[in-house]
Every structure is written in structure tokens, then in C-alpha cells.
N, C-alpha and C positions, 0 to 999 in steps of 0.2 A: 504494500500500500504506500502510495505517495500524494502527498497533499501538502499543497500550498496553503496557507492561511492568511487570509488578507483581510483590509478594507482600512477606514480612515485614524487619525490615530486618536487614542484612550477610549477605543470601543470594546477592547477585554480581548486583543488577537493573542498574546502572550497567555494570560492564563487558558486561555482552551488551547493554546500549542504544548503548554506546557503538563496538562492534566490527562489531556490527551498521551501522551508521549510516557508518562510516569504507568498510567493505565494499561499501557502495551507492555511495558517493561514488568509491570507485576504479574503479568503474565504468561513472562518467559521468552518473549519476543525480543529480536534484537532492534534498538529503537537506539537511530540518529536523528537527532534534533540539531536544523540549523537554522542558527539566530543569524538572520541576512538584514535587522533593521539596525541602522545605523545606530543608536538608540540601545543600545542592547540590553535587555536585562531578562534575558529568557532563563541566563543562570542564576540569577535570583528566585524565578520562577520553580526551576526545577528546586531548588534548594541550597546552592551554594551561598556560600556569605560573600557577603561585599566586597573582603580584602581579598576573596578570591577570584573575585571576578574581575577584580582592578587588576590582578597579575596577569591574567589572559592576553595574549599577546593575537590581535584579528587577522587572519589569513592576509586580506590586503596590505597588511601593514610588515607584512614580515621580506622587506625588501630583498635578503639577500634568499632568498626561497624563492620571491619572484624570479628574481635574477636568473637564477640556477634552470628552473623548468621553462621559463620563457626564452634563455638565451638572450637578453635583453639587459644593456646597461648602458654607462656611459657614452663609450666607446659604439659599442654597437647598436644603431638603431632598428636594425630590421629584428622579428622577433615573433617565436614560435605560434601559429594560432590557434596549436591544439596541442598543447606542453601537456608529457605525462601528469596524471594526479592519482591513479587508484589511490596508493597508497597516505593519501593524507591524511581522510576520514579518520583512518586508526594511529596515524602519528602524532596526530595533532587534534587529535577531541579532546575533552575529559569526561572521565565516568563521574555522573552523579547519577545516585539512585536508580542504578539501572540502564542510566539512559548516556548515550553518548553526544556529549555537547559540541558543536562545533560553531566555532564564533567567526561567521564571514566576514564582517567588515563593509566598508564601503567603499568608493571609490568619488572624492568629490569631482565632479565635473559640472560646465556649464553646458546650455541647451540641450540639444534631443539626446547626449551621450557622445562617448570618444570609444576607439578602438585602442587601449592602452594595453600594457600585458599587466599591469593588476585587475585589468577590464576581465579581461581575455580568461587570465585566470582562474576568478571565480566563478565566470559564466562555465569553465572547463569542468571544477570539479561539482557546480549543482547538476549538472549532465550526467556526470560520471555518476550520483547518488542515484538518479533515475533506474540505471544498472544492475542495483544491486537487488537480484531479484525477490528474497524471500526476507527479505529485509522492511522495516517499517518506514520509513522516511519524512517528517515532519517538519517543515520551512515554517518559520515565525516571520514572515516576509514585513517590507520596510510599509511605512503608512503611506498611503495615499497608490497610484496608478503608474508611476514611471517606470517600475520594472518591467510591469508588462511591454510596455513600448520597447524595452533592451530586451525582453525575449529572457529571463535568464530565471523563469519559471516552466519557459516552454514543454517540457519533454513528464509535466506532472500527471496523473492519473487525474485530478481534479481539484477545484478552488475550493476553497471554502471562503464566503463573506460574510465577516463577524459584523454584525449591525447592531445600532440601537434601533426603538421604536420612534423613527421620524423619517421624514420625507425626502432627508440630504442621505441619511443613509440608505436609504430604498434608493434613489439614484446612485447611491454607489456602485449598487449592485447589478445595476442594470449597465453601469459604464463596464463594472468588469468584466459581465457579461460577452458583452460587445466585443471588447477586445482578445477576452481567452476566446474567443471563436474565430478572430483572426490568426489563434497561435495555431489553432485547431485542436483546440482542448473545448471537447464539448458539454462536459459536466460542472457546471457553476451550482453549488450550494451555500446553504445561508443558514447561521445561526442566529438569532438573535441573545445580544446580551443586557441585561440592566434593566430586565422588563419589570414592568411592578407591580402590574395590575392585572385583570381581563381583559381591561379595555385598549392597554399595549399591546397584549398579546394577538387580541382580535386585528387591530389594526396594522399588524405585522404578518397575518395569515390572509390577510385580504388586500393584499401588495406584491405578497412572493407567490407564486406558481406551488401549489402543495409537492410538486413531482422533484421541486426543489430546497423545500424547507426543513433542515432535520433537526431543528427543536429549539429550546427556550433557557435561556439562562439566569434566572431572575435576580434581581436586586437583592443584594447580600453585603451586609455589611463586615460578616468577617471577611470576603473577600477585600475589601476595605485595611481592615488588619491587619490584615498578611501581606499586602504593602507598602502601608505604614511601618512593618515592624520588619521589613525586607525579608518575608520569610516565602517560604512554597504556597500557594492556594491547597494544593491536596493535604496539607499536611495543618489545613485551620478549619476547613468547610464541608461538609459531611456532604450537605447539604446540596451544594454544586458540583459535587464528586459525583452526585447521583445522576443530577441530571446530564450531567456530561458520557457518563457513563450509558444511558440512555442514548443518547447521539452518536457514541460511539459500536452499540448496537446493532444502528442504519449501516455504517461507513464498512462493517464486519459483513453483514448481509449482502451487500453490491461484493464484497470480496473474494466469497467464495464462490 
């Protein structure tokens, strides 16, 4: 299984990558999580502490690795456009809880995107993750829509769009829509998170396509807690554990 998880930012993409991710692993699954928002705090999520997430050092950032697999330095400007990477996932993750963390990085550029080899790079090893067949694969992807434009979700089994209940995020869903079908990824799905009522929840089931809605993640304020206190969601809310748990039910059913 491979899934993106997207949409605009502080809609709750992190906690369902993360709970998600933990879920598989208690499972017995092998379960890579990569945190591709620049923003990173998915190893928060999973459960690492803060000083440990400060030592992590982001795929993009680790220049003489770029160097090395791209061919690409000073000296030489021309530069590999598909430098090996199997082996990084396991060089360069860390195990929390089961789950293998891999901290992508980002690449700052201006307008539509550069062909850079930290570009190139990471676009090479989320590819490569595609790959791995019996494997879980879990992207915490950046907020907002411009990865899809870079293409460097393309090759995923399907979207996930973390929404709240309102109308900017209901168009989000429909932009991502739009564009994962120009990747040629045809299954766009939707969570809703932060719902609090019936009256959300209705008004969230009568916006998205039921063929595409796999469930509800209501307003919780230990989720609240737990990152306030920089700790894991699975490890404060029973409560959201369930119902994620439930969503994750659907994503198991299309699986097999």
C-alpha cells in the first residue's frame, strides 16, 4: 500500500500519517513513513522527542550524498537524472515505534520548480519507495498543491485529502483531484478532520462523492495535547485511534 496524504496546512495530515503508519506497524507490517513537508514534524508525531528530531539531518540537505549519487558538484555541472537510491530508505531512516522514518527535506526554489540534483534526488528515491512491493509506504506530503505540479507523488496507489468541514477545503479537494488525474493516479480520497458536530459531518458527506469519502475524525482535544506536549497522537487518544482505525479498514479492503 502506498498513499500520499495531502491537503492545506493545520488540517490534521500529520496525525493521520502518523497513526496510520504506527497502526500498520503494530501489526507487523513493514511501515516507511516519509515526512516530504518542509515543516517536518511527523517524528514528533510518531513519537520521537524534539532533540531528536532536531539531530535528523533531511535527505536534501545532506550535500555530500547528493554529490556522491548525482555526480554533481562544483566542478561538474552536468548531473545524474536517475542516481542510485534503493539503499537509502534503510541507511538513512530511523526506527520509531515500529515504523521507519525518513525525513525528505525540501528543496527551496522559485516559480513552477528547477531540475536541480537535490530536485532530482528526492523525486528518485519517492519512486524508488513506490517499489517496494509488500511494503507499507506512507508520504506526510508538504501543504498546499505544488508537489503535485513537480510530479514527485506520481507513481502512488492513491491520495488521501485531509479536510476540515468548509468550503476552501472541499475545493481543495477537488483541485487535487484534478491534478492527481493529470499524474494518472485515479483514486483521490478524503478524510475529514476536526468535525464536531452532525451538522459538519453532514455537510462534509454532501460535498464529497461517498465512492470517495473514508470517514470522520472529530474534534478532540487530546489530540490538542499531544501537540502541545510534543508527544505521539496514538499514544494520548483512544479515541481517534478508533476512528482512524476504522479508515484504515476501507484502505485494507481496496488492498486485498
Amino acid at each position: 500500500m502506498k498513499v500520499a496524504i495531502t491537503g492545506k496546512g493545520g488540517v490534521g495530515k500529520t496525525t493521520l500519517s502518523s497513526t496510520l503508519a504506527r497502526l500498520y506497524a503494530d501489526e507487523g507490517r513493514t511501515v516507511l513513513a516519509a515526512d516530504v513537508d518542509p515543516d517536518a514534524n511527523l517524528g514528533l508525531a510518531l513519537g520521537l522527542s524534539q532533540e531528536e528530531v532536531d539531530a535528523i539531518v533531511p535527505i536534501s540537505k545532506m550535500r555530500t550524498l547528493v554529490e556522491e549519487r548525482t555526480g554533481a558538484n562544483a566542478a561538474n555541472k552536468f548531473f545524474k537524472l536517475n542516481p542510485y537510491v534503493a539503499d537509502i530508505p534503510e541507511t538513512f531512516s530511523k526506527d520509531i515505534n515500529g515504523v521507519k522514518l525518513l525525513v525528505m527535506g525540501t528543496v527551496d526554489v522559485g516559480g513552477s520548480g528547477c531540475v536541480c540534483p537535490e530536485h532530482v534526488m528526492l523525486k528518485a528515491i519517492l519512486s524508488n519507495l513506490t517499489y517496494r512491493k509488500n511494503d507499507v509506504v506512507i508520504m506526510d506530503m508538504e501543504a498546499g498543491l505544488e508537489h503535485l505540479g513537480r510530479g514527485t507523488a506520481a507513481n502512488m496507489d492513491q491520495f488521501i485529502v485531509v479536510i476540515e468541514p468548509g468550503a476552501r477545503s472541499v475545493q481543495t479537494y477537488h483541485n487535487v483531484k484534478r491534478l492527481a488525474s493529470d499524474l494518472g493516479i485515479k483514486q483521490v480520497r478524503v478524510v475529514a478532520n476536526k468535525v464536531r458536530d452532525q451538522q459538519d459531518e453532514d455537510f462534509v458527506r454532501s460535498a464529497i462523492p461517498a465512492e470517495d469519502f473514508l470517514g470522520v475524525i472529530h474534534y478532540n482535544p487530546q489530540i490538542i495535547d499531544a501537540d502541545r506536549q510534543g508527544k505521539s497522537p496514538y499514544d494520548f487518544s483512544p479515541a481517534a485511534i478508533e476512528e482512524i482505525r476504522k479508515i484504515k479498514a476501507i484502505l485494507d479492503r481496496d488492498e486485498r
